[in-house]
C-alpha positions in Angstrom: -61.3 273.3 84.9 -58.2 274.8 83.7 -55.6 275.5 86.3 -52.4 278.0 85.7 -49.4 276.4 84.5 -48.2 273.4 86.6 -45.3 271.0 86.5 -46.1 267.9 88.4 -43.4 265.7 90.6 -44.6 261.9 91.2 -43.4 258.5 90.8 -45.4 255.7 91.8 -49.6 255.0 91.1 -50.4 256.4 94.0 -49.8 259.9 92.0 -51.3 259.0 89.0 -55.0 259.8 89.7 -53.9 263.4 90.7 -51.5 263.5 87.4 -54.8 262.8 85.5 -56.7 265.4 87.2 -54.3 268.5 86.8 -53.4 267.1 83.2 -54.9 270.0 81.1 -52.6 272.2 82.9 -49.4 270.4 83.3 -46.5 271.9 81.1 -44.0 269.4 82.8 -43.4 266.0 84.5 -40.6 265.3 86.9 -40.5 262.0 87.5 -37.7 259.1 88.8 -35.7 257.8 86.4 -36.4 253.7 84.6 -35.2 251.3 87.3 -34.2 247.6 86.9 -37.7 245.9 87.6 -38.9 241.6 87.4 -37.0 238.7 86.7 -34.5 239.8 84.2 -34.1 243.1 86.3 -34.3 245.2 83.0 -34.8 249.3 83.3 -38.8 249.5 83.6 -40.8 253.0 83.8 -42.0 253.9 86.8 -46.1 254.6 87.0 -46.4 258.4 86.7 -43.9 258.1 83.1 -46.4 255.6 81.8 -49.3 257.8 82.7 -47.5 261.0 81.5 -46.6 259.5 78.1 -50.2 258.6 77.4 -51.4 262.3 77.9 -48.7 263.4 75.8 -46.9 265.5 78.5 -43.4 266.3 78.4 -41.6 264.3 81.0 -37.8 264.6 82.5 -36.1 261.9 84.8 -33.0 263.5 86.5 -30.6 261.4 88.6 -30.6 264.8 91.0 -33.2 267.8 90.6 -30.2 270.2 90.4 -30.3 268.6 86.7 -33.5 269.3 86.7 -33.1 273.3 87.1 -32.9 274.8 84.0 -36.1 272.8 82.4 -38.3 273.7 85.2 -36.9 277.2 85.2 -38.4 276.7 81.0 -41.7 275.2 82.0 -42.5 278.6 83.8 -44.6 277.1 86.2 -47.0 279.0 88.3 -47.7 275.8 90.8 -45.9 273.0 91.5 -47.5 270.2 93.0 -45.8 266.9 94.1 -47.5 263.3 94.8 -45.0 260.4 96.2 -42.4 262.0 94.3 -39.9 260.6 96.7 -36.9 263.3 96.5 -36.3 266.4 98.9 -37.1 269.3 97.6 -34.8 272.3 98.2 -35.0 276.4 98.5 -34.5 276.8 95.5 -36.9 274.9 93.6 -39.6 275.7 96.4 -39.0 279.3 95.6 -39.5 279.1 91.7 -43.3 279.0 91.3 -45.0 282.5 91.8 -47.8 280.1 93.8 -45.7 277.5 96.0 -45.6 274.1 95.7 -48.0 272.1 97.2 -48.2 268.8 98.3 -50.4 265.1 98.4 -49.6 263.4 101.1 -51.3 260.3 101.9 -51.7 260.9 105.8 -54.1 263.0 107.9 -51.1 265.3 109.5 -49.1 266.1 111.2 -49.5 262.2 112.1 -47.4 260.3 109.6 -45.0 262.8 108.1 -42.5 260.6 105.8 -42.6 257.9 103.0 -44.6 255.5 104.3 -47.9 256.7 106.3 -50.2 254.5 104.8 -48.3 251.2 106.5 -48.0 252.8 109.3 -52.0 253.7 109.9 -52.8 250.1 109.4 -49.1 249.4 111.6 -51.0 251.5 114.4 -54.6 250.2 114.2 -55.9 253.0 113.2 -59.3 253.5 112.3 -59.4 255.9 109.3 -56.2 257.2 106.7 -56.4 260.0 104.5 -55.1 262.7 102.3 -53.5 266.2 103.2 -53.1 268.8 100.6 -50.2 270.7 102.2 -47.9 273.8 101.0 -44.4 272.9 100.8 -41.7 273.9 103.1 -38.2 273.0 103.9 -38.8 270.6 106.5 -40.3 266.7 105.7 -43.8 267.4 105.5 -44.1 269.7 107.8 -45.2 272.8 106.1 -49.0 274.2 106.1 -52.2 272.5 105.2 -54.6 273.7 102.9 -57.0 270.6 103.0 -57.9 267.1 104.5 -60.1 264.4 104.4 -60.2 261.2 105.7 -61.6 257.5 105.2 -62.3 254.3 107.1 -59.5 252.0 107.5 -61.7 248.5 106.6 -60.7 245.4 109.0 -59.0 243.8 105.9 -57.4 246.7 104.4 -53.8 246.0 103.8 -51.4 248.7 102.0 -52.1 247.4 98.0 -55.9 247.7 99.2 -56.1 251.0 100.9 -53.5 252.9 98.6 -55.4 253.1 95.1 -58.3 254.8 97.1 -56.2 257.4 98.7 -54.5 257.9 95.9 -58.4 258.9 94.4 -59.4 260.6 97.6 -56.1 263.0 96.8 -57.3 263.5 93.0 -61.0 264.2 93.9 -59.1 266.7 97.0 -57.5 268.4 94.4 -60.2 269.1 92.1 -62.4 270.5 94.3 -60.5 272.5 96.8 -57.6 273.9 94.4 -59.7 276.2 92.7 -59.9 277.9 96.6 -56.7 277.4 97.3 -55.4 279.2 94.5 -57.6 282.2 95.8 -56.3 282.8 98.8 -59.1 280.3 100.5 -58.8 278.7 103.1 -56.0 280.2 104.6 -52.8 277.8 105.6 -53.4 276.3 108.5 -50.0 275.7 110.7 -49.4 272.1 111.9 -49.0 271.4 115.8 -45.8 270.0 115.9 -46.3 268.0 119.2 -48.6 265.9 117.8 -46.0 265.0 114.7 -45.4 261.4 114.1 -43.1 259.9 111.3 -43.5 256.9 109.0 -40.0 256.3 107.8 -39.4 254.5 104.5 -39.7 250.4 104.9 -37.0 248.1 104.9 -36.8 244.5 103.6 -36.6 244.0 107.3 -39.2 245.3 108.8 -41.2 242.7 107.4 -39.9 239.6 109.7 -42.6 238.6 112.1 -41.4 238.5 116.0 -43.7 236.7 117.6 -42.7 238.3 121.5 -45.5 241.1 120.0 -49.1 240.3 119.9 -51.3 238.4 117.9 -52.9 241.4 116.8 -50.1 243.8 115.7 -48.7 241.0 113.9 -51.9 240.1 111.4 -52.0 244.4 111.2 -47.9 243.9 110.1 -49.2 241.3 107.9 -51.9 243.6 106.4 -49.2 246.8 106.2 -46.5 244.8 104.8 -48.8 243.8 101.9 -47.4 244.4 99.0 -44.0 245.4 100.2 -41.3 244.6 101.6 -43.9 241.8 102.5 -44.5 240.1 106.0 -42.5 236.8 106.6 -40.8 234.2 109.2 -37.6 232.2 108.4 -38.5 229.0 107.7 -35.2 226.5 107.3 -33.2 229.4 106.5 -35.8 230.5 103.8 -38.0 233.3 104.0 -42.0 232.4 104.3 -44.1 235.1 103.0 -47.3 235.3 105.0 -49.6 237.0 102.4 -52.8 236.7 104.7 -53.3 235.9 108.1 -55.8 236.6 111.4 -55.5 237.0 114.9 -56.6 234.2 117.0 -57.0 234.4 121.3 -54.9 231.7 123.0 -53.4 233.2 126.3 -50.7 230.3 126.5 -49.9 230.3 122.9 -46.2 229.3 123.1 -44.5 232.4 121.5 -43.3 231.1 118.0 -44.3 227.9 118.2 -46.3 226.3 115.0 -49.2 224.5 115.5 -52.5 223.3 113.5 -55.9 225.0 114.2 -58.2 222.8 111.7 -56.9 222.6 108.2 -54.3 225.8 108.9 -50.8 226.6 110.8 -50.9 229.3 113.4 -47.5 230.3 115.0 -48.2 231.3 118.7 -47.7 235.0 119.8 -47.9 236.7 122.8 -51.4 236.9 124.4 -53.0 234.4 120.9 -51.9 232.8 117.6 -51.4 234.4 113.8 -53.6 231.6 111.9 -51.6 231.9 108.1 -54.3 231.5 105.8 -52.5 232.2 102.3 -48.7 231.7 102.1 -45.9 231.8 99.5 -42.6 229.5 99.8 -39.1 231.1 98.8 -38.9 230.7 94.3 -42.7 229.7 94.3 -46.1 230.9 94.1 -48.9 232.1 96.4 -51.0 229.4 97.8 -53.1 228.6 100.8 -51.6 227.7 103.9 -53.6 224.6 103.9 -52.0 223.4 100.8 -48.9 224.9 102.0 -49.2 222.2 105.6 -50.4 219.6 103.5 -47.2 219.3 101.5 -44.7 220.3 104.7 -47.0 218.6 107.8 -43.7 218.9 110.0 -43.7 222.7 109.7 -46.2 222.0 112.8 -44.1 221.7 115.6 -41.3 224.1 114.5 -40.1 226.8 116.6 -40.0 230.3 114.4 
């Protein structure tokens, strides 16, 4: 189906899916600019360029969208819409589509407004995430929404797991329901700001494990942190990634205290111990944590 003109604002693969649906109609992409990426820390494109490029769309990457003004102002677009594009939008360029701009956000709001909402489902134990189609305001995510729908949270869901399918859910979301929206149907549905919650963007530090919390909310950190900033204890000085881990019950665990359950290291926690099941050392690669203990049998014992 052919939409009316739209200019698209996304960065990461979590947008791409709805990039590809809304292609045949998208007379612009606005998109981050190349950052330094891997090893040798050279400028690399983020996800929605590659994506653009391949459809043959025109794309722009301004440092600030006030550089961006005068192409969108060329694109003429009748809609924007905006996946994970991770910039403000201001007055202005809210204002300069005859339709609005409308957003896919990867939360079932008004829980989760912010840049990170699918960590912080799994961070809460919830038991489903999903997708909100909502029209754009000035506030951070706090305008109207035009459309939801959720899915299950699976026990070993972890961010890298769960994101590629919302990022699907919020194409198939958009194909079906924008054809209504553009219509006037449904009508905008105000959100109840009293039940608002916010998922702030991560930092490398909220990723260290502190074993005064419980066994449980430390595997869910474990799963949320996965793929970034990662989970991890300090380990000699060195950060240990814990790429996988469970939740065991031991109500005297001794809180951050390593010790062997079988073949694996569990560090105790309050109320039960995190068993580390797949692990990566500081400058090496993943491996289990069996192999991991095997090669450093004095990291039971240690006090994290």
């Amino acid at each position: 189906m052919t939409f009316p003109r739209i200019v698209f604002l996304g960065s990461p693969a979590f947008a791409v899916p709805s990039l590809r649906a809304l292609a045949p109609s998208v007379v612009g992409v606005v998109t981050q600019p190349d950052r330094p990426a891997g090893r040798g820390r050279r400028p690399a494109p983020c996800a929605v360029k590659v994506a653009a490029q391949e459809l043959g769309l025109p794309v722009i990457q301004p440092e600030k969208m006030a550089l961006a003004l005068d192409q969108l102002r060329a694109w003429q677009p009748d809609l924007i819409v905006v996946a994970a594009f991770g910039k403000i939008l201001r007055p202005h360029v809210l204002a300069l589509p005859a339709l609005g701009c409308l957003n896919v956000h990867a939360s079932l709001l008004p829980r989760y407004r912010g840049a990170a909402p699918i960590p912080a489902a799994i961070l809460a134990g919830d038991a489903e995430a999903g997708i909100t189609l909502m029209k754009m305001d000035e506030g951070l995510d706090t305008g109207p929404t035009m459309a939801q729908r959720a899915i299950p949270i699976e026990p070993g869901d972890t961010t890298a797991t769960l994101t590629p399918r919302l990022a699907i859910l919020g194409a198939d979301l958009l194909r079906e329901t924008l054809p209504a929206i553009l219509t006037g149907e449904p009508a905008p549905i105000p959100q109840n700001a009293g039940l608002a919650t916010y998922a702030p963007q991560l930092k490398k530090e909220d990723g260290l494990l502190r074993f005064g919390d419980t066994a449980q909310s430390l595997e869910r950190r474990v799963r949320a942190m996965n793929d970034w900033p990662g989970a991890y204890v300090l380990y000699h000085g060195a950060p240990l990634k814990i790429l996988r881990a469970h939740a065991q019950p031991a109500p005297a665990a001794d809180q951050g205290r390593v010790v062997r359950i079988g073949s694996l290291p569990a560090i105790g926690a309050t109320g039960g111990l995190l068993v580390l099941d797949e692990v990566q050392p500081a400058g090496k690669k993943p491996m289990s944590a069996a192999s991991f203990l095997n090669g450093n049998p004095n990291f039971v014992g240690s006090q994290l």
